[in-house]
N, C-alpha and C positions, 0 to 999 in steps of 0.2 A: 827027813827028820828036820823039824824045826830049828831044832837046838844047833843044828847046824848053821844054820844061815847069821847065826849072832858069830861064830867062831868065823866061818868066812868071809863077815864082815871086819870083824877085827883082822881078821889077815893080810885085807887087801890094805889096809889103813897102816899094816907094816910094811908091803911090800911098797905101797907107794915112798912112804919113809925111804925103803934100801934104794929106791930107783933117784931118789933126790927131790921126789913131786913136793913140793913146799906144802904144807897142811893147811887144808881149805875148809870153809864153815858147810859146807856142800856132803862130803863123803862121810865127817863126821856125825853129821844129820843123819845120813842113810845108817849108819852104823850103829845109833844110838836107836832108830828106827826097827831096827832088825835085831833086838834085844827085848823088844815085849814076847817072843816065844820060848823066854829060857826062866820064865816065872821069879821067883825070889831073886836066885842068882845073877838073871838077866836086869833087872832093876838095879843089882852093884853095880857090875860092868857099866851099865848106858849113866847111872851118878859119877864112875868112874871115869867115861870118855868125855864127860862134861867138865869132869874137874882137870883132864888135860887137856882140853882146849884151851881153858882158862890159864894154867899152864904156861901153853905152847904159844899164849899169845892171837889164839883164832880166832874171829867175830862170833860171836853166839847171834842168832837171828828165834825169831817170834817160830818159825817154822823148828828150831833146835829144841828150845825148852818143850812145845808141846808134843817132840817125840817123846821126852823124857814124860813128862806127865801120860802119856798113851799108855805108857812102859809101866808106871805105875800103878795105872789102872787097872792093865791086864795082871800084875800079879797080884793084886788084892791089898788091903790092909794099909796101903798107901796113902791116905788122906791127907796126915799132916804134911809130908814131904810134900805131895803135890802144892801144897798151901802155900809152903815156905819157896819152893819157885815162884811163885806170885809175887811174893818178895824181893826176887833175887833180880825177877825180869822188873820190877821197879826200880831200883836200888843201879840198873846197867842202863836203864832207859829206854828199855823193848816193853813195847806195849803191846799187851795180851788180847787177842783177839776172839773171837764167836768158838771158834774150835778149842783156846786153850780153856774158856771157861767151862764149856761142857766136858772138854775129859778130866779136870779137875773136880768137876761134880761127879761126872763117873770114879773117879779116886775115890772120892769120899765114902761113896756106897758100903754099905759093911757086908763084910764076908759070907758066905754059910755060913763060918764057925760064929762068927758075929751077931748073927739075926735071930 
């Protein structure tokens, strides 16, 4: 089950927490990566682990934003969010690279229910 691997990503992102692992821009990435197979839902969560790294104080990197943008491509209807990270990796000084522009264009694409 997919939907699983976004839950045992976030688990292990506790359990490091209970062990004392200091939070790293690394397991975040994978975390927020393993969140485009839980559709809708998975797009909160992976905006969710972004907004606590921000937080927690974690470096965001060019490889973090464009899980989030993957994430929103895979659940559909995501265009402007994707946009508005284009923004936000401006605005921190991470500069977007070949893979973020195209899954940002894959974001934009309109839905079935859209077409």
């Amino acid at each position: 089950d997919k939907s699983a691997q976004t839950a045992h990503a976030i688990g292990l992102l506790d359990r490091f927490r209970a062990l004392g692992v200091p939070p790293s821009t690394e397991p975040f990435s994978a975390a927020i990566c393993a969140c485009r197979h839980g559709g809708e839902g998975g797009a909160a969560t992976a905006s969710g682990l972004l907004a606590t790294m921000r937080r927690l104080r974690v470096a965001r990197s060019a490889w973090t934003f464009n899980a989030l943008v993957e994430v929103y491509s895979a659940a559909g209807g995501r265009g402007r969010d994707a946009m508005a990270l284009l923004e936000t990796m401006a605005a921190e000084g991470i500069e977007p690279d070949e893979v973020t522009y195209t899954s940002v264009l894959k974001a934009c694409r309109p839905t079935r229910a859209e077409a």
